[in-house]
C-alpha positions in Angstrom: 0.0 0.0 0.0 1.4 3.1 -1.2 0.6 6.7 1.1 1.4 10.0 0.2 3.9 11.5 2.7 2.8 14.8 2.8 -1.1 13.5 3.5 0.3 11.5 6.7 2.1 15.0 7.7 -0.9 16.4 7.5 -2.7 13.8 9.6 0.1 14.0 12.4 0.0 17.7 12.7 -3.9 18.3 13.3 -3.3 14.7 15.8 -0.6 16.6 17.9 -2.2 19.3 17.5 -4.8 17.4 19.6 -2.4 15.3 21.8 -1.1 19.4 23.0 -4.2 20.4 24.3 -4.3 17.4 26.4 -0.8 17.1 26.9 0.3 16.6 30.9 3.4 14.5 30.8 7.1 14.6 29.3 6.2 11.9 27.5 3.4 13.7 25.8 5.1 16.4 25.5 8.0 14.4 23.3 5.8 12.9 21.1 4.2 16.0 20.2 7.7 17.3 19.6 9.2 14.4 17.7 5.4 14.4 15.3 6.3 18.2 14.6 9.9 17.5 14.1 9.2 14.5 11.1 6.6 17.3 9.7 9.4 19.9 9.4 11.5 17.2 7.8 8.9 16.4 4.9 8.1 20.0 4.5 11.5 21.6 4.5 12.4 20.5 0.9 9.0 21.1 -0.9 9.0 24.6 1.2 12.6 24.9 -0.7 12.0 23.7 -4.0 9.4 26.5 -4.1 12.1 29.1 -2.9 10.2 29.9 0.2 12.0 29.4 3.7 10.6 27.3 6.6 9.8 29.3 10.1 12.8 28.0 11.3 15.1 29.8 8.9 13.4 32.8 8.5 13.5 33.2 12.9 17.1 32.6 12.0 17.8 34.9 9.5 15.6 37.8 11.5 18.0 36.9 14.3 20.7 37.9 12.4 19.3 41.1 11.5 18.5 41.9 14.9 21.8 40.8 16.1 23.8 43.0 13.9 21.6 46.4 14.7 21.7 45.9 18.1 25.1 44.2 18.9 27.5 44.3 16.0 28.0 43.8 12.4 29.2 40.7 11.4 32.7 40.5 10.0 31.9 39.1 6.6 28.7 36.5 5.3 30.2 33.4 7.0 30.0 35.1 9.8 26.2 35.7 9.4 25.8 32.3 8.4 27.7 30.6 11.6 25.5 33.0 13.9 22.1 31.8 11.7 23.1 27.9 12.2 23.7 28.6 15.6 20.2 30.1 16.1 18.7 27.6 14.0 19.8 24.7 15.5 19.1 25.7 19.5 15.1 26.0 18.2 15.1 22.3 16.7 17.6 21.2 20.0 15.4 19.5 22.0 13.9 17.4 18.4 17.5 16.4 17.9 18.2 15.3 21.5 14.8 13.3 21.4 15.5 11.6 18.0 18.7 10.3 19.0 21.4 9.5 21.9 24.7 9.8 20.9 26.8 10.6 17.7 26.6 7.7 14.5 30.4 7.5 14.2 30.7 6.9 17.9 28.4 4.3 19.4 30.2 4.9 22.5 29.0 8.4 23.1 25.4 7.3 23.2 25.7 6.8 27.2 27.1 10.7 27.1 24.0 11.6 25.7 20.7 10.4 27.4 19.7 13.5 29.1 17.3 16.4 27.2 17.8 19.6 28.4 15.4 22.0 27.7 10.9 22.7 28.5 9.2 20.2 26.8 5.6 22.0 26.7 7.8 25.1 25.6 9.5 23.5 22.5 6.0 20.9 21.8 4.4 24.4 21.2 7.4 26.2 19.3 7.6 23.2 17.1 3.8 22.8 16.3 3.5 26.2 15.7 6.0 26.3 13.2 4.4 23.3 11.9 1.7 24.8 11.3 3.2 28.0 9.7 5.1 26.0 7.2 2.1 23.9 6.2 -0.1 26.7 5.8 3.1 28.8 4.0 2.9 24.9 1.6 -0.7 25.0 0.9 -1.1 28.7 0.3 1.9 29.5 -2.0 2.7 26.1 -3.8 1.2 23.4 -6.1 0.7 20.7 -3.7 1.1 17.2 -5.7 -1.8 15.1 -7.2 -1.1 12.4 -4.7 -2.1 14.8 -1.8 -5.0 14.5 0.3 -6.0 17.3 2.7 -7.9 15.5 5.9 -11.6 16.6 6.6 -11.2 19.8 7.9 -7.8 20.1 7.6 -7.7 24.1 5.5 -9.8 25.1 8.6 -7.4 23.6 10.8 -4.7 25.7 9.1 -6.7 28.9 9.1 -8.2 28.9 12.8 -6.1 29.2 16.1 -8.9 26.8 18.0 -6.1 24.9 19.0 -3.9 27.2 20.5 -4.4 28.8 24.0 -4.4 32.6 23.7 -1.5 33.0 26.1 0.6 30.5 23.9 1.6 32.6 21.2 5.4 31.7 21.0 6.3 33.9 17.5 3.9 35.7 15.4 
């Protein structure tokens, strides 16, 4: 049985979407965060074929912006783009600490790594939001493929905030 990737995304995210609002636990609070974190990963590279930028890298970039009006100017790009890597990977951190323990080319390293530092309900929120973002920035600016098929309900999903709390706003 074949499935179209980007359907199941879209399945996932209005499930945790769900699974937040009822979220208590770390645990809960992890899956939500590793469902988010395997959306990003399908979305990223039709977001970039399309030249458009996923949440993540546009917080990035805007971070660098900010950084060099109110700190200083970077020395030269690679500069900028060290400082925007840096930004960009602390926001998917805690995903990358929950996908994995350790480093590939060192299996030892693995008992180093078993600790996640970092709110969970903070970065389940940051994550879905983003989610969110980048699947609405998908179905709003790009042809989707024939092989997609939206969920019931799933455009009104994308448009409303019914499944956000009002206080949760992490990045407008």
């Amino acid at each position: 049985m074949e499935r179209c990737k980007l359907t199941l995304a879209a399945e996932l995210l209005m499930k945790a979407a769900r699974d937040l609002q009822t979220a208590r636990t770390d645990a809960e609070y992890a899956t939500v965060i590793l469902v988010a974190g395997a959306i990003y990963k399908v979305l990223e590279p039709l977001l970039k074929a399309n030249y458009l930028w996923p949440r993540h890298v546009r917080i990035s970039e805007g971070a660098g912006r900010i950084h060099e009006v109110l700190e200083k100017p970077f020395e030269d790009e690679q500069d900028r783009r060290d400082f925007e890597k840096r930004i960009y990977q602390r926001q998917i951190s805690t995903y990358n600490s929950l996908k994995h323990a350790g480093k590939s080319n060192d299996p030892t390293s693995a008992l180093d790594d078993l600790i996640v530092h970092g709110d969970l309900k903070v970065a389940a929120r940051f994550l879905l939001e983003d989610a969110v973002y980048d699947f609405e920035l998908l179905t709003t600016r790009c042809s989707l493929p024939t092989t997609f098929r939206e969920p019931t309900g799933f455009y009104e999903f994308l448009s409303s905030d019914a499944w956000r709390e009002p206080d949760q706003t992490l990045h407008s």
